[in-house]
C-alpha positions as a Markdown table, in Angstrom:
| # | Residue | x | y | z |
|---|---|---|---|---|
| 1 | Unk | -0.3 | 3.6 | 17.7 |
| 2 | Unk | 2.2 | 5.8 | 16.3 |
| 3 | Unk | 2.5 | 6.9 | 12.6 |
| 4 | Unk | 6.4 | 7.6 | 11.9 |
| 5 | Unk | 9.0 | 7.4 | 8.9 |
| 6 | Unk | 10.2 | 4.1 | 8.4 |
| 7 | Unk | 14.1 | 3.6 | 8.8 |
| 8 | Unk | 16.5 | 0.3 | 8.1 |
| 9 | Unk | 15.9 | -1.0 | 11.6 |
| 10 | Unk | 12.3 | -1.2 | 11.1 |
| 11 | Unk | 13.0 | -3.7 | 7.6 |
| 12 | Unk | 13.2 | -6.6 | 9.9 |
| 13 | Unk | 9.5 | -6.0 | 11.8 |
| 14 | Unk | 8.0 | -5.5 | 7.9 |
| 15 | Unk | 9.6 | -8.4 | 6.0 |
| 16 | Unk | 7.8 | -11.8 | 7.8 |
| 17 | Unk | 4.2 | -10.2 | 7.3 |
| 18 | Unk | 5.1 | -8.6 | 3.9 |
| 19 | Unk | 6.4 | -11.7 | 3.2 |
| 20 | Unk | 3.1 | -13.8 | 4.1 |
| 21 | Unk | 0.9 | -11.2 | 2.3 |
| 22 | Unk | 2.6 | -11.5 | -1.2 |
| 23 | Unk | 3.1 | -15.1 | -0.7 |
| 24 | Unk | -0.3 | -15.4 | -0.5 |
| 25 | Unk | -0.9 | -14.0 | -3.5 |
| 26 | Unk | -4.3 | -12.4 | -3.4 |
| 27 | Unk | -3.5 | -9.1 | -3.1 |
| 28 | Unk | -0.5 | -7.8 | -4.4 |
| 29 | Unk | 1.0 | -7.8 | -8.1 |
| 30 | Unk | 4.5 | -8.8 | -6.8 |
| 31 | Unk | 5.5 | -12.3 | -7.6 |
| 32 | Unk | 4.6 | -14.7 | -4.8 |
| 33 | Unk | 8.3 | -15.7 | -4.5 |
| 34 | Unk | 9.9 | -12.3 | -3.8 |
| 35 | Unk | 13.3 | -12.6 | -2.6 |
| 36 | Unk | 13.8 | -10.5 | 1.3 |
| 37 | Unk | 16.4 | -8.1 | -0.8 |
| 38 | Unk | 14.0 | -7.1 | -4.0 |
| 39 | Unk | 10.9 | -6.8 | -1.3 |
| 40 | Unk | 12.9 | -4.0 | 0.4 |
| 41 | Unk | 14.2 | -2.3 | -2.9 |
| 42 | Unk | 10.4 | -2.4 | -4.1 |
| 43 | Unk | 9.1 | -1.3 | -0.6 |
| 44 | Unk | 11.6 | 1.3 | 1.1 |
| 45 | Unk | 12.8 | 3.4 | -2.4 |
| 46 | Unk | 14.9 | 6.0 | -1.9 |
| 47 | Unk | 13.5 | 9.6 | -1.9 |
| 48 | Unk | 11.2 | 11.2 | -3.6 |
| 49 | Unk | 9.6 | 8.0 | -1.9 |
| 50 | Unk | 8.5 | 7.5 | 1.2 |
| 51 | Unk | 7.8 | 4.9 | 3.6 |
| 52 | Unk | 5.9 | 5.2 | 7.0 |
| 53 | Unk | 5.5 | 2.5 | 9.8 |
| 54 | Unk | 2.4 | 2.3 | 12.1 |
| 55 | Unk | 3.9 | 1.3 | 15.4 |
| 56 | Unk | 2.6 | 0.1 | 18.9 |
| 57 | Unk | 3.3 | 1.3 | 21.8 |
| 58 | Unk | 6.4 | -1.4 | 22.5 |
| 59 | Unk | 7.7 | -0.5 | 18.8 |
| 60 | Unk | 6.2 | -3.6 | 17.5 |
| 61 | Unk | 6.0 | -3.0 | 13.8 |
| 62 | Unk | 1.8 | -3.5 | 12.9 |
| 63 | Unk | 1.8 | -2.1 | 9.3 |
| 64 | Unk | 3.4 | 0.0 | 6.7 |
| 65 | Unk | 2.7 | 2.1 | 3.8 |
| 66 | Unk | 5.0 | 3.7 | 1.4 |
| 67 | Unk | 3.8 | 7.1 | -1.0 |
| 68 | Unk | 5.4 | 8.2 | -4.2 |
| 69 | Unk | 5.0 | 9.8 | -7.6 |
| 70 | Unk | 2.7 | 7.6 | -9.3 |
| 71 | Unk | 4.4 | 9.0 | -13.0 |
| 72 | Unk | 7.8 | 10.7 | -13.5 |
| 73 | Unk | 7.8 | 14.3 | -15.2 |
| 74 | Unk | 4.5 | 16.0 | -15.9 |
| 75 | Unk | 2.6 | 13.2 | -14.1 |
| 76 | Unk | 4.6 | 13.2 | -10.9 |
| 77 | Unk | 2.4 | 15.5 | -9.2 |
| 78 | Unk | -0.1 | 12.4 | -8.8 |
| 79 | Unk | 1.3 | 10.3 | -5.9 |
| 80 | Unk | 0.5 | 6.6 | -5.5 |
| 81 | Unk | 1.0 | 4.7 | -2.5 |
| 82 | Unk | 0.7 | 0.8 | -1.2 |
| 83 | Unk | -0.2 | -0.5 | 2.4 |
| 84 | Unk | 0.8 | -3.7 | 4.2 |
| 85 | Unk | -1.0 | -4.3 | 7.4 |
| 86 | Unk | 0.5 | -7.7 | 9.7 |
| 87 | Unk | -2.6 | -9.5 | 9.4 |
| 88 | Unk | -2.1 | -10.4 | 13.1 |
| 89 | Unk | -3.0 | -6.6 | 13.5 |
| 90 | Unk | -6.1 | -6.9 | 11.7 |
| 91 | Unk | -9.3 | -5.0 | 12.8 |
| 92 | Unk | -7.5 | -2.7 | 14.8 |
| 93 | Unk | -7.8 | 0.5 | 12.4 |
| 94 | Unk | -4.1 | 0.1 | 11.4 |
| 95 | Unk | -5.2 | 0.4 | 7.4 |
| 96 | Unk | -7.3 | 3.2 | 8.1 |
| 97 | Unk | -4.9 | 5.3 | 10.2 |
| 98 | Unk | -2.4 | 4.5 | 7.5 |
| 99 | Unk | -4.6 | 5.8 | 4.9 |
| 100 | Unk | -5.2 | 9.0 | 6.1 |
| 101 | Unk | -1.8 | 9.7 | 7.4 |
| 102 | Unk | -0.3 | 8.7 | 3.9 |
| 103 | Unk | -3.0 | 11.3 | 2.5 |
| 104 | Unk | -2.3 | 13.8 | 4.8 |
| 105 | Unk | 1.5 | 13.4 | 3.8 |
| 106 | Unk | 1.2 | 13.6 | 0.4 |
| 107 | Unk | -1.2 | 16.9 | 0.7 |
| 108 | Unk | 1.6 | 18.3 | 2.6 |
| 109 | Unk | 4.4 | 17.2 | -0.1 |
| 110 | Unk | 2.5 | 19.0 | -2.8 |
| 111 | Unk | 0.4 | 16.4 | -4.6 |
| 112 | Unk | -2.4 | 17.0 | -6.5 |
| 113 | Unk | -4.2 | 13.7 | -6.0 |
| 114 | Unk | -3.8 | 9.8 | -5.4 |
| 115 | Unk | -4.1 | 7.1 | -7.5 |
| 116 | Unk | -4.2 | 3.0 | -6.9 |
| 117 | Unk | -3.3 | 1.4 | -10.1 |
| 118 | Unk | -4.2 | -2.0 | -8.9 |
| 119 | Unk | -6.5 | -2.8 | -6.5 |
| 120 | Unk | -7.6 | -6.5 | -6.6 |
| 121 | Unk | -11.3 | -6.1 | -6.9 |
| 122 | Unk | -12.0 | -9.0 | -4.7 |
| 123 | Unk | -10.0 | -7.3 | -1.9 |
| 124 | Unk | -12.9 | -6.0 | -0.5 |
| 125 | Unk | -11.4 | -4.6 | 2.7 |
| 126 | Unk | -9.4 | -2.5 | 0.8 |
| 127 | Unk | -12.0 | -1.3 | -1.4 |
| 128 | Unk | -14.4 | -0.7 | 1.2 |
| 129 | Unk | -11.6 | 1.3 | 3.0 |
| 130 | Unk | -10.1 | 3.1 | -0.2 |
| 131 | Unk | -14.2 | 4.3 | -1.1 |
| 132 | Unk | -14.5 | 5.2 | 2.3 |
| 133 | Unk | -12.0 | 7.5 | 2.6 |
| 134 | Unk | -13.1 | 9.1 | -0.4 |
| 135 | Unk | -11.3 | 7.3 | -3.8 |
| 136 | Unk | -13.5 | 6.4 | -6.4 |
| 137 | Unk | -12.9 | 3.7 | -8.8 |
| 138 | Unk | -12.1 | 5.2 | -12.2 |
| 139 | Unk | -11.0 | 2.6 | -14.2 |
| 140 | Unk | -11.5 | -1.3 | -14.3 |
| 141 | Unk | -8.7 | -4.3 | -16.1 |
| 142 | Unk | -11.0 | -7.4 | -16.4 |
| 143 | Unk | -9.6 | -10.1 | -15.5 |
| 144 | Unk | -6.1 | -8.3 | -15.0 |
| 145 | Unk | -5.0 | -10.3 | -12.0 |
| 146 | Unk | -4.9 | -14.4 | -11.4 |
| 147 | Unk | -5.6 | -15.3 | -8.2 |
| 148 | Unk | -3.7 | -18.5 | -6.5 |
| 149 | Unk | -6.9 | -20.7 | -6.9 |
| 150 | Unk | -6.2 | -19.8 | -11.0 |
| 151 | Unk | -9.7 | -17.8 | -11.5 |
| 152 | Unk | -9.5 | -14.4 | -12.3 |
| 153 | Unk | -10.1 | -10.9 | -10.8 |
| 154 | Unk | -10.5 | -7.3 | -12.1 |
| 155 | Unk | -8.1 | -4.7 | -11.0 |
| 156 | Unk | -9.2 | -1.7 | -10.2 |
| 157 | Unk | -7.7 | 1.7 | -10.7 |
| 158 | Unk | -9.0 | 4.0 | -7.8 |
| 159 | Unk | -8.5 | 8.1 | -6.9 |
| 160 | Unk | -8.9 | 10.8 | -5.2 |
| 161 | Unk | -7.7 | 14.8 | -5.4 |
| 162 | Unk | -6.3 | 15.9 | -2.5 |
């Protein structure tokens, strides 16, 4: 797969699984009924922001990640970033390779570290993922996010320097 900066053209290969994941609504803080125009405001921001495609070979779109600063001002040298993989791409490393590339572009931009602010606690992919390339939860909401069933899940709030 290829790792590249996400342009307009890529919008329409990201919106049906970004769609499904937050319709879903076990993973992401984003209302489960997100309109297709506020989904690409919240996931392609302009610059300082930064959003990144994982791509196959054919250009089929099989996740996306997107890095900025997690504050503004005298936090903004702490980025933040979210990841989408097409759950049809699942198991194929897409996450991972996302990961790394997003840290190894956010080094490059002059971070200082990288902090989650809400990982669903009963994601455990993404925790597993997140703690294994090197974040370590530093803060816990209980109870901070309702799943669909209507039971209850900590968020955590993970990091890493960089």
């Amino acid at each position: 797969m290829l790792i590249r900066d996400a342009d307009p053209g890529d919008w329409p290969g990201i919106w049906p699984f970004l769609r499904e994941i937050v319709a879903a609504g076990d993973t992401y803080t984003w209302p489960r009924d997100v309109t297709e125009e506020r989904a690409r405001q919240l996931w392609m921001p302009p610059p300082p922001a930064r959003t990144v495609v994982a791509v196959d070979p054919d250009g089929t779109v099989l996740g996306s990640a997107k890095v900025l600063p997690n504050q503004a001002g005298p936090g903004a040298h702490v980025a933040n970033a979210s990841f989408m993989v097409d759950p049809a791409a699942a198991g194929r490393g897409v996450g991972r390779a996302l990961g790394a590339h997003v840290l190894d572009l956010a080094r490059a931009e002059g971070y200082r570290g990288m902090q989650f602010n809400a990982v669903v606690a009963t994601n455990t992919r993404a925790v597993g993922l997140w703690r294994s390339l090197g974040f370590e939860v530093v803060g816990r909401v209980p109870e901070g996010f309702r799943l669909p069933d209507g039971r209850y899940a900590d968020l955590l709030v993970m990091y890493r320097p960089l």
